[in-house]
TORKOL-4160 file (C-alpha; in steps of 0.2 Angstrom, whole numbers, padded with zeros to 4 digits, m for minus):
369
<pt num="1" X="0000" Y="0000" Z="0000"/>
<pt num="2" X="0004" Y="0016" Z="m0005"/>
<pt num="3" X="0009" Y="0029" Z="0011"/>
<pt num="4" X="0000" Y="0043" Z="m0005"/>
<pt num="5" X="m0007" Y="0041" Z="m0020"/>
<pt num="6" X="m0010" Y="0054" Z="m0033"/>
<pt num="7" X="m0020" Y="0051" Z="m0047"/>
<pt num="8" X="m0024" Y="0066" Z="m0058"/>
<pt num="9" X="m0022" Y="0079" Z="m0046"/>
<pt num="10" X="m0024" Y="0095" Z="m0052"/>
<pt num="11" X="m0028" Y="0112" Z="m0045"/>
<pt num="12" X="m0033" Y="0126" Z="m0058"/>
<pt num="13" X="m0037" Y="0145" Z="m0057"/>
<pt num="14" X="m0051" Y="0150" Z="m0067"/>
<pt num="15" X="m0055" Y="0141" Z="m0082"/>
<pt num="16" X="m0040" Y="0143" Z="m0092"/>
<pt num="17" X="m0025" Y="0144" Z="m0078"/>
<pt num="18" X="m0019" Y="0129" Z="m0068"/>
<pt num="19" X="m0005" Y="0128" Z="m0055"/>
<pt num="20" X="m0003" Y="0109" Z="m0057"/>
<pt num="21" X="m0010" Y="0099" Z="m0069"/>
<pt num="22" X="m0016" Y="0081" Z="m0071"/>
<pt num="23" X="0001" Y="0074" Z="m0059"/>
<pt num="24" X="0000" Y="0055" Z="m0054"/>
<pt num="25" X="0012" Y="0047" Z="m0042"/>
<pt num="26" X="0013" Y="0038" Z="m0030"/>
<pt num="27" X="0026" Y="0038" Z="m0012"/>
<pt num="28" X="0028" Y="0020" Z="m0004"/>
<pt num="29" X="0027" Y="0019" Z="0016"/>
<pt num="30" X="0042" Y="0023" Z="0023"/>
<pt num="31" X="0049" Y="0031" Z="0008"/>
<pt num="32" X="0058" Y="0052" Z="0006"/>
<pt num="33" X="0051" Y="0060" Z="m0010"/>
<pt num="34" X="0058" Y="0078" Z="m0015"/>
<pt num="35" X="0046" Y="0089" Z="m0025"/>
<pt num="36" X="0058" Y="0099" Z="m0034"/>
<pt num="37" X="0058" Y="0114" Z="m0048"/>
<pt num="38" X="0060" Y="0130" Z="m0052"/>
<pt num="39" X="0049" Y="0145" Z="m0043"/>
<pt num="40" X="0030" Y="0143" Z="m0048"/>
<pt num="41" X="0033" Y="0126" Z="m0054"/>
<pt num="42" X="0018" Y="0121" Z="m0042"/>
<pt num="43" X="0028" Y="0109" Z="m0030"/>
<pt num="44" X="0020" Y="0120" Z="m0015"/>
<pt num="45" X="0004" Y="0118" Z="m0022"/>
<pt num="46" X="0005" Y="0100" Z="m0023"/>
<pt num="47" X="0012" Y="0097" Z="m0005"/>
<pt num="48" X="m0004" Y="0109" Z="0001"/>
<pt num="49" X="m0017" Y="0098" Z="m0008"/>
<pt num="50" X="m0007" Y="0084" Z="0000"/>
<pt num="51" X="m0012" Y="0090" Z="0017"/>
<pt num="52" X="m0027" Y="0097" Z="0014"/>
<pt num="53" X="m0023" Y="0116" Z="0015"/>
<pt num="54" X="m0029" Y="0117" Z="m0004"/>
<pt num="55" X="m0041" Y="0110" Z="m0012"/>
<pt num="56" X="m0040" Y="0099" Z="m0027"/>
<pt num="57" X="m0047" Y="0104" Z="m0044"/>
<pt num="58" X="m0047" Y="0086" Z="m0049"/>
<pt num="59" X="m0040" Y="0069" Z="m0047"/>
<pt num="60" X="m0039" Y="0060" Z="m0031"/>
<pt num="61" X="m0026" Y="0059" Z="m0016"/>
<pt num="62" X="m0027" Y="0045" Z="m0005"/>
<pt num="63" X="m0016" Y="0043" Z="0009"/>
<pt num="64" X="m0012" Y="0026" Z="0019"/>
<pt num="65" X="m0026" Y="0020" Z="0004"/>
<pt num="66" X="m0041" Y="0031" Z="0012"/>
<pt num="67" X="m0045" Y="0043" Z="0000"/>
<pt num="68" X="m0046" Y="0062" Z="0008"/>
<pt num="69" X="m0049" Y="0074" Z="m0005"/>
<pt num="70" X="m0064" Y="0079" Z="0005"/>
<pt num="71" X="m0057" Y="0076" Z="0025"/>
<pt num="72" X="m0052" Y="0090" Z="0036"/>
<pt num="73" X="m0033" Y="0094" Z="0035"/>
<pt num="74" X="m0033" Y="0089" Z="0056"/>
<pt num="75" X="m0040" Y="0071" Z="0051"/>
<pt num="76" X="m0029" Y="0067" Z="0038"/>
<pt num="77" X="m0014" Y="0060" Z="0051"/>
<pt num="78" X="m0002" Y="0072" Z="0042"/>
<pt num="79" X="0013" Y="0086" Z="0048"/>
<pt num="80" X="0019" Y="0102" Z="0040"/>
<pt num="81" X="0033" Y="0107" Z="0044"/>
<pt num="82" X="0036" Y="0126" Z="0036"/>
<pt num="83" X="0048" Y="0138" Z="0030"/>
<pt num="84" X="0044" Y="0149" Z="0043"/>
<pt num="85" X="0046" Y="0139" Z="0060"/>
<pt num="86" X="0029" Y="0146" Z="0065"/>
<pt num="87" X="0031" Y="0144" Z="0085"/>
<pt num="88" X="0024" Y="0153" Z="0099"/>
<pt num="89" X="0036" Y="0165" Z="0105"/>
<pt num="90" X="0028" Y="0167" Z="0124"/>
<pt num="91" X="0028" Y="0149" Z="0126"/>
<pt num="92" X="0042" Y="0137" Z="0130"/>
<pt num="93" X="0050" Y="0127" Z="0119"/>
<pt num="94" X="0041" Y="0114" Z="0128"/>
<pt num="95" X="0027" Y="0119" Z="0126"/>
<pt num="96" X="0026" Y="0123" Z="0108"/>
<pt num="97" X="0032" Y="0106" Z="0105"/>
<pt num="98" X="0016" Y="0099" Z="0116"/>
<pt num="99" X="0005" Y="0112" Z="0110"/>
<pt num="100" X="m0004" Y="0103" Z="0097"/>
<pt num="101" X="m0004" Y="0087" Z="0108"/>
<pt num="102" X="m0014" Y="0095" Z="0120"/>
<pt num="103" X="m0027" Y="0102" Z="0108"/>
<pt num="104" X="m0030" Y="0085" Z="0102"/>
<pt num="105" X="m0033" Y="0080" Z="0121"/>
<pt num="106" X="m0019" Y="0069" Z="0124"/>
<pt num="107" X="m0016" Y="0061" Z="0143"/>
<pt num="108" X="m0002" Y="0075" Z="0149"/>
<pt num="109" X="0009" Y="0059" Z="0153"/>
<pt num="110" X="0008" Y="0054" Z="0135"/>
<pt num="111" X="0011" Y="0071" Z="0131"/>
<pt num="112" X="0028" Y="0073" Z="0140"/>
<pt num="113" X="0036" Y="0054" Z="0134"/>
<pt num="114" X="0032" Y="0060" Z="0116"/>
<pt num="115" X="0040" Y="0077" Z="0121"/>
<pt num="116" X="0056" Y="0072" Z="0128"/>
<pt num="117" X="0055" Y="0058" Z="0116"/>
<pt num="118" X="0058" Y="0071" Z="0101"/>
<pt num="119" X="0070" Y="0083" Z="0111"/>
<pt num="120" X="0081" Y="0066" Z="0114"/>
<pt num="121" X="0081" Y="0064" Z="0097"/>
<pt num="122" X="0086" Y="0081" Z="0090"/>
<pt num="123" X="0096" Y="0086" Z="0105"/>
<pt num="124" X="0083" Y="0099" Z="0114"/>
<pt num="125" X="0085" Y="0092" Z="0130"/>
<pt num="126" X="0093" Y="0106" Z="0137"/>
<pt num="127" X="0083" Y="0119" Z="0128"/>
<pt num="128" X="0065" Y="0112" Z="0134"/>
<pt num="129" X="0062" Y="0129" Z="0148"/>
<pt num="130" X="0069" Y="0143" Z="0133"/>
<pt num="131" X="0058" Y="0154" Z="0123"/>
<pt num="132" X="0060" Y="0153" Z="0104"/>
<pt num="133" X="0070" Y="0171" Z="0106"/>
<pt num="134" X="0083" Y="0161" Z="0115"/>
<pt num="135" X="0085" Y="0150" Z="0102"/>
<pt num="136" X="0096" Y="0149" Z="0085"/>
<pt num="137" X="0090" Y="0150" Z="0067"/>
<pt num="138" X="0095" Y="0130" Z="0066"/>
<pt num="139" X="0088" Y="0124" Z="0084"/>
<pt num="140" X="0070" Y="0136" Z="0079"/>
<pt num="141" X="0068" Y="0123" Z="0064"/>
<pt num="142" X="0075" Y="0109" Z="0077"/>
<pt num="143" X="0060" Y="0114" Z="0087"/>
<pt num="144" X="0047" Y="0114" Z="0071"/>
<pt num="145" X="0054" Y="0098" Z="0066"/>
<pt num="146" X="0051" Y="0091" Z="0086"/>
<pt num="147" X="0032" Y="0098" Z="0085"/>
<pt num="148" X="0028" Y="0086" Z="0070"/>
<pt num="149" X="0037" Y="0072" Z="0077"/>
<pt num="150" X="0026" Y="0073" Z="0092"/>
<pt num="151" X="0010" Y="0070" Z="0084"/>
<pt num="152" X="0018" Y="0053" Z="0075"/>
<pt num="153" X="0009" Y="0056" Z="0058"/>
<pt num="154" X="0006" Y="0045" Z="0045"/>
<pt num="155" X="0015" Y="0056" Z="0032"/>
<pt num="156" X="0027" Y="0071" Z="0035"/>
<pt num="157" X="0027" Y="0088" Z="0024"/>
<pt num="158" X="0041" Y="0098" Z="0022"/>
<pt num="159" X="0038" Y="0114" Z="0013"/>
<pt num="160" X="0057" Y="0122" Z="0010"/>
<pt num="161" X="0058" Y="0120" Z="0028"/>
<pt num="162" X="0079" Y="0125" Z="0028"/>
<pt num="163" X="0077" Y="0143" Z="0014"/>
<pt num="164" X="0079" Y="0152" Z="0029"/>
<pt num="165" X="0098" Y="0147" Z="0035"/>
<pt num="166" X="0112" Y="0150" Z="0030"/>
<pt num="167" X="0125" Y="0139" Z="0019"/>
<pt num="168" X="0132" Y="0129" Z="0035"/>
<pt num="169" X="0113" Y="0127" Z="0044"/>
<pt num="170" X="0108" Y="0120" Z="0029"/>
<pt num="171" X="0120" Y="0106" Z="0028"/>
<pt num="172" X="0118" Y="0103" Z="0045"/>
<pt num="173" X="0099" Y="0101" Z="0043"/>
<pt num="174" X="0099" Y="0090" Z="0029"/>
<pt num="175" X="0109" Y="0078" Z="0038"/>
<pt num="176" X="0099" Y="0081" Z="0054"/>
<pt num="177" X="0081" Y="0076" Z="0042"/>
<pt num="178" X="0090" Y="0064" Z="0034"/>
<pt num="179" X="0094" Y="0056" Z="0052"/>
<pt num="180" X="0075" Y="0060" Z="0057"/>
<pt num="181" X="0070" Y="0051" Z="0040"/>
<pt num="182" X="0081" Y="0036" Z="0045"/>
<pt num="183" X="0075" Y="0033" Z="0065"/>
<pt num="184" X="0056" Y="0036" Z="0062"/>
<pt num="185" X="0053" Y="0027" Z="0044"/>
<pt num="186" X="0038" Y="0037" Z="0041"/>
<pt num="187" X="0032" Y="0042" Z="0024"/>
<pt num="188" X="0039" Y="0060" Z="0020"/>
<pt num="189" X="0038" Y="0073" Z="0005"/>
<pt num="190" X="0048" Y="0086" Z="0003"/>
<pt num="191" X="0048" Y="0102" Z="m0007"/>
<pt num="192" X="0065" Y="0112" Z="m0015"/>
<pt num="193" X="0068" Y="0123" Z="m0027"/>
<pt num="194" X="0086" Y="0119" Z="m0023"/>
<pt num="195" X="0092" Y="0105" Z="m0034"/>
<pt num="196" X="0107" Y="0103" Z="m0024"/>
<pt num="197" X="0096" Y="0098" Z="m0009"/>
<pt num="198" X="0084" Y="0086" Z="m0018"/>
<pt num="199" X="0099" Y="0076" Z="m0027"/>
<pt num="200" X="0108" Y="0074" Z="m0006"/>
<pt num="201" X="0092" Y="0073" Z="0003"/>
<pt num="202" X="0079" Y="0062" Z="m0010"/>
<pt num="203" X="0075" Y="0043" Z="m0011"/>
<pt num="204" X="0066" Y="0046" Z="m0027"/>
<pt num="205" X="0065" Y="0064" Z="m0034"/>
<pt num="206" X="0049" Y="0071" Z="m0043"/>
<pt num="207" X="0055" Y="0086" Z="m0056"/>
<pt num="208" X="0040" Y="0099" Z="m0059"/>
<pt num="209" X="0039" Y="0113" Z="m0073"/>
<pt num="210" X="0027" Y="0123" Z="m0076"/>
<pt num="211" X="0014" Y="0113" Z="m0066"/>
<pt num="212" X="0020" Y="0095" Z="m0074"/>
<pt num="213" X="0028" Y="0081" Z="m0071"/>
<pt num="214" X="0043" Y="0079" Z="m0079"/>
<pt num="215" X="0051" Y="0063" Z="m0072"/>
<pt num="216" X="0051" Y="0053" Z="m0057"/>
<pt num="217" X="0066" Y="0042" Z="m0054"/>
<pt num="218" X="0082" Y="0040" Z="m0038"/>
<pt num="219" X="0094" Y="0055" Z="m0038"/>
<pt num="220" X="0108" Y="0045" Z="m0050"/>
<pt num="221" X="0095" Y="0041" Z="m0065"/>
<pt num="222" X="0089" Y="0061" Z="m0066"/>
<pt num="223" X="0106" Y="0065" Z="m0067"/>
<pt num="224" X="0115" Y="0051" Z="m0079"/>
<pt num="225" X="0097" Y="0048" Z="m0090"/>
<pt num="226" X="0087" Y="0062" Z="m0089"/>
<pt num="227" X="0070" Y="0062" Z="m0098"/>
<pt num="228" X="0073" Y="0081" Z="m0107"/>
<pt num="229" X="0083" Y="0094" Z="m0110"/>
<pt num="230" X="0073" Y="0101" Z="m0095"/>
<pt num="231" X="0076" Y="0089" Z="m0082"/>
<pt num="232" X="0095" Y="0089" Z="m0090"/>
<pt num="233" X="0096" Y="0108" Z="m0087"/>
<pt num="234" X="0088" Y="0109" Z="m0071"/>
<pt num="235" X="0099" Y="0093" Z="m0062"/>
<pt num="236" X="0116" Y="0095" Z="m0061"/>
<pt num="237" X="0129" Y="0109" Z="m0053"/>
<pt num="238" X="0136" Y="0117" Z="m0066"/>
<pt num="239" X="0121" Y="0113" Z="m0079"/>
<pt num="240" X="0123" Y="0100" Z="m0092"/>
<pt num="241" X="0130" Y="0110" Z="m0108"/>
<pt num="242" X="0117" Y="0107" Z="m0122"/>
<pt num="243" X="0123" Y="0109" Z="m0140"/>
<pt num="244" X="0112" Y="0110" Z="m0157"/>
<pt num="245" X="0120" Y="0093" Z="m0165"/>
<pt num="246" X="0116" Y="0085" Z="m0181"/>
<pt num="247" X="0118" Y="0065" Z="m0183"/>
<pt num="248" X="0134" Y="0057" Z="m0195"/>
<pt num="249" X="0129" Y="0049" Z="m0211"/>
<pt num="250" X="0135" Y="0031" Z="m0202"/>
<pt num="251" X="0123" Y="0035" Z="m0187"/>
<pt num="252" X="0142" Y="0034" Z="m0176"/>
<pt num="253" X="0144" Y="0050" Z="m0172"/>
<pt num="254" X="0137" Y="0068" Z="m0170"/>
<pt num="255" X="0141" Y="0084" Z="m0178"/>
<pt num="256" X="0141" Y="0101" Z="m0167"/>
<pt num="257" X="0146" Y="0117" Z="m0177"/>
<pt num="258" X="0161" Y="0109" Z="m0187"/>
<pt num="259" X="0166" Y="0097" Z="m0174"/>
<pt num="260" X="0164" Y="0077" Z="m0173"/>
<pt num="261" X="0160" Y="0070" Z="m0159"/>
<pt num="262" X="0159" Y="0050" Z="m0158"/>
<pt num="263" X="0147" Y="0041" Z="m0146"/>
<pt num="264" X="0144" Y="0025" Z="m0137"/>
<pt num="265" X="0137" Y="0009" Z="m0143"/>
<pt num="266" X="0119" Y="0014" Z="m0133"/>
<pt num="267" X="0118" Y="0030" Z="m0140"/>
<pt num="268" X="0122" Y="0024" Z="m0157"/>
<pt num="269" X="0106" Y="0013" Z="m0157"/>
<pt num="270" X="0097" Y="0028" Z="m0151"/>
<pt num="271" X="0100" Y="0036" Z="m0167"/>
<pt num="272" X="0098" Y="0020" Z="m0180"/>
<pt num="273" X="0088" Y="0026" Z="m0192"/>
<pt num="274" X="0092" Y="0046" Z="m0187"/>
<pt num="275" X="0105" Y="0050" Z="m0200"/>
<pt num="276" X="0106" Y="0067" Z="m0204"/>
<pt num="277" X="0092" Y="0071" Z="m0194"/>
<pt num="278" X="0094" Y="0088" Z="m0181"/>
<pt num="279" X="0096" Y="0083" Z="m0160"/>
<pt num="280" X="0101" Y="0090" Z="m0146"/>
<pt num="281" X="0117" Y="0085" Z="m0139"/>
<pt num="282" X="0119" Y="0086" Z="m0119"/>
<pt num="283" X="0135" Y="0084" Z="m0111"/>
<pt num="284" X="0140" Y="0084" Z="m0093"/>
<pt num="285" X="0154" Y="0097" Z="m0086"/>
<pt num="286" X="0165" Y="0080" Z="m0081"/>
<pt num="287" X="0161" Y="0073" Z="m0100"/>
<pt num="288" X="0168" Y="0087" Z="m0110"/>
<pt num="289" X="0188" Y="0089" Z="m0109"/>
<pt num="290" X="0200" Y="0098" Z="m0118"/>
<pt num="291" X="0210" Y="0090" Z="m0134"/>
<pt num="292" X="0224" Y="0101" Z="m0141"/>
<pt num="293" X="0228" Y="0091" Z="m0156"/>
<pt num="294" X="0211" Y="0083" Z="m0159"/>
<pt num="295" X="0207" Y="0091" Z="m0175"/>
<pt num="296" X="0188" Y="0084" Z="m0173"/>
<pt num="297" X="0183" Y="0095" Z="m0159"/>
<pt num="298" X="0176" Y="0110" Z="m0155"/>
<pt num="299" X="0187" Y="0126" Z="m0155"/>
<pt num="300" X="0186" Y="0134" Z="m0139"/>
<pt num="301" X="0195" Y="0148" Z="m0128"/>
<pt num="302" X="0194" Y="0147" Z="m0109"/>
<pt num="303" X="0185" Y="0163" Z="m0102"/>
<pt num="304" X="0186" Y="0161" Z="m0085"/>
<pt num="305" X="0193" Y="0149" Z="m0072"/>
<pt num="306" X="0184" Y="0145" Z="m0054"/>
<pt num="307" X="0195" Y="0135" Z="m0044"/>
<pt num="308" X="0186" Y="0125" Z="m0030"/>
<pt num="309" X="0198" Y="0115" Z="m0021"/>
<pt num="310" X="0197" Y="0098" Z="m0027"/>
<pt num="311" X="0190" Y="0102" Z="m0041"/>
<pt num="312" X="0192" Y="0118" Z="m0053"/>
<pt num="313" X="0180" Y="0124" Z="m0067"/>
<pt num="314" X="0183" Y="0130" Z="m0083"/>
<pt num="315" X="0172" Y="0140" Z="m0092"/>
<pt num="316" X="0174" Y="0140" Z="m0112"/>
<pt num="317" X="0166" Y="0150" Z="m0125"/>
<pt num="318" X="0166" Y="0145" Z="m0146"/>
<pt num="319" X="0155" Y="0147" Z="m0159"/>
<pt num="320" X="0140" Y="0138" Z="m0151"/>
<pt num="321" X="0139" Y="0148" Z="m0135"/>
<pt num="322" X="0146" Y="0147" Z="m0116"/>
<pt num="323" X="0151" Y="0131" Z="m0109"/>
<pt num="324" X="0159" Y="0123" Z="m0094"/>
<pt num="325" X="0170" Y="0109" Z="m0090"/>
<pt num="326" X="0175" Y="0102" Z="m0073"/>
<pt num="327" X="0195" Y="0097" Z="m0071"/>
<pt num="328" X="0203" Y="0085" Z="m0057"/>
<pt num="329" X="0222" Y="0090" Z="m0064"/>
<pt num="330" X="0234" Y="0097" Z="m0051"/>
<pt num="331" X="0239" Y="0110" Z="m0064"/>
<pt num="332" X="0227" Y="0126" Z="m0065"/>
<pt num="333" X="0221" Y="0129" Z="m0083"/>
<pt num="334" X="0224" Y="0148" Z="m0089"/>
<pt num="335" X="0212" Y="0160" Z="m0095"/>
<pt num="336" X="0215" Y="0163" Z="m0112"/>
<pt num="337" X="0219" Y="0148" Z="m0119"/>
<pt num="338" X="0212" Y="0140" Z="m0133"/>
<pt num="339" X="0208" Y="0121" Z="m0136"/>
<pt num="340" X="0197" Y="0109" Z="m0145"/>
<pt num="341" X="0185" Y="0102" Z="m0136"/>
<pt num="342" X="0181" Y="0084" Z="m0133"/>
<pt num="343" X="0167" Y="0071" Z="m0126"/>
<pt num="344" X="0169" Y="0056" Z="m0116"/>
<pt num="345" X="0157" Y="0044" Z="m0131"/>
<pt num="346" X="0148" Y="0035" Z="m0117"/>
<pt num="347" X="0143" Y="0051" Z="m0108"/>
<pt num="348" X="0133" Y="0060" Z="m0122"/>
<pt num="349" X="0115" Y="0063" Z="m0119"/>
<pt num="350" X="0102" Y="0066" Z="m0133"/>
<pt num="351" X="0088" Y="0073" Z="m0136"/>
<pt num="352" X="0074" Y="0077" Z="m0150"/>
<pt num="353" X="0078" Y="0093" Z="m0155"/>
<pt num="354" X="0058" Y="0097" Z="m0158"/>
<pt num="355" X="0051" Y="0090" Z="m0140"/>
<pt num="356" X="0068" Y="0089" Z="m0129"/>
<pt num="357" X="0062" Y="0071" Z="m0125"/>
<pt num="358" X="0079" Y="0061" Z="m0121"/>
<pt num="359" X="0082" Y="0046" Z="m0135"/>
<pt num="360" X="0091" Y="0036" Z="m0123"/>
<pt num="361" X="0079" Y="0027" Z="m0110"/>
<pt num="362" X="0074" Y="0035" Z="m0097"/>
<pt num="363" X="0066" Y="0029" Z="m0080"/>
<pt num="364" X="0052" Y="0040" Z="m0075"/>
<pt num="365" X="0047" Y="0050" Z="m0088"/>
<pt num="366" X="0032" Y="0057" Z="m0089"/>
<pt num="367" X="0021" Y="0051" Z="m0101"/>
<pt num="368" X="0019" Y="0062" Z="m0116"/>
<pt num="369" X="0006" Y="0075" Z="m0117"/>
């Protein structure tokens, strides 16, 4: 049984404008799923029809198999957790952690096992008589996180719960969820905008644009077989670089603004039957290297270097545009220098040039429209 099931959920605004349309899916018990995409994407929107804040257009959630799309946000066994942490400021930690334990009537005893319970658990012990003033940024959302815990729900809700903290708090709260996620097996949905935190934090990871569903697959498949330029562009840091390509004669190779890059034996049954025809080449920084005497590649200049440590980042320009590549050498590239531009063959990702769907296989696509 499913911990929830969408099926055809959709919520519109007037008769022409929808927020999300026509999105099935379906989160196992126990399992993390991130809702991630850009701003206005509808992932928020989702989550609140999830627990009943919004009401859905059409389609049908079910949750734990019961279907709710007409129960009362209170009765739907489910926890938000929100970007703003939402506690009373005159009460205790304590008692912001019990608060909602109390409303529901709970025996005070019970109350204060489940309390001390969660404050064990996320390290709150020692902060149980302070008021949310007294309190950091990172132990406020520690104190959010305690107050869904409490009420044991069936499904968790986290709506960008970490945009307000900074870079460190962030980490540090991915790893303290990811911990939570680990000790309570309970079914829990989060929502991002920030890819970086769905690809650490995500079982599986549904992509949204423009109020779709783009894919649905683990945080490795979105980013090694992406279902579109879209999903390709949107996972990844840096951004894939995606080049206007045309197939070879032999269906072996494909040709970017004068260069020839060769591909591997799975891409080249993807474009059986393709020759000559237009596609869009994606390539991953770490797939596209520099190959001074490669006559084959693409001629390129190094615009700016960013070195990161283990890591530096080169970033190219030629005839096609801006691109990046990432580089493990001990030796630090130098602006200004030219090169032609090579691709590992098994790396390449393609796509229709027309739709952007990827012509490798992809887990989790969504269906066509």
């Amino acid at each position: 049984m499913s911990g929830v099931e969408l099926i055809g959920v959709g919520k519109t605004f007037g008769r022409d404008s929808f927020a999300v349309k026509d999105v099935s899916l379906s989160v196992a018990t126990g399992e993390f799923l991130v809702l991630v995409g850009p701003s206005g994407c509808g992932k928020s929107t989702l989550l609140r029809m999830v627990a009943g804040l919004e009401e859905a257009s059409a389609g049908e959630i079910r949750i734990a198999g019961r279907r709710v799309n007409d129960v009362a946000p209170r009765d739907r066994d489910v926890a938000m957790v929100f970007q703003n942490y939402a506690l009373y400021p005159h009460m205790t930690v304590f008692e912001n952690l019990a608060f909602g334990l109390k409303l529901r009537k709970v025996p005070r005893e019970e109350q204060r096992r489940r309390v001390q319970a969660a404050a064990a658990m996320l390290g709150l012990e020692r902060y149980l008589e302070r008021r949310p003033r007294e309190l950091s940024g990172g132990e406020r959302q520690r104190v959010a996180l305690g107050r869904a815990m409490v009420r044991e729900p069936l499904v968790f809700l986290f709506d960008e719960p970490l945009s307000n903290l900074d870079a460190r708090l962030r980490v540090e709260m991915r790893a303290e969820i990811r911990r939570l996620h680990r000790r309570v097996r309970a079914t829990m949905i989060y929502v991002t905008h920030d890819q970086v935190e769905a690809m650490t934090m995500g079982d599986r990871i549904a992509v949204l644009n423009a109020g779709e569903l783009q894919q649905v697959a683990d945080p490795r498949t979105l980013y090694a077989r992406p279902a579109n330029t879209f999903v390709a562009g949107f996972i990844g840091t840096p951004p894939v670089n995606l080049f206007e390509g045309r197939v070879s004669a032999d269906g072996r190779s494909v040709e970017v603004a004068g260069a020839v890059w060769s591909v591997g034996e799975e891409q080249r049954s993807a474009l059986a039957g393709r020759a000559g025809a237009a596609v869009t080449v994606g390539v991953r920084p770490e797939d596209l290297q520099p190959a001074a005497a490669d006559a084959r590649g693409l001629a390129a200049q190094i615009e700016l270097v960013e070195p990161l440590g283990s890591e530096t980042l080169v970033h190219w320009v030629s005839r096609t545009g801006s691109h990046v590549s990432r580089d493990t050498s001990a030796e630090l590239p130098v602006s200004g220098t030219s090169a032609s531009l090579a691709v590992r063959p098994d790396g390449v990702l393609l796509f229709d040039a027309a739709s952007g769907a990827s012509l490798l296989d992809a887990q989790g696509a969504a269906a066509p429209r």
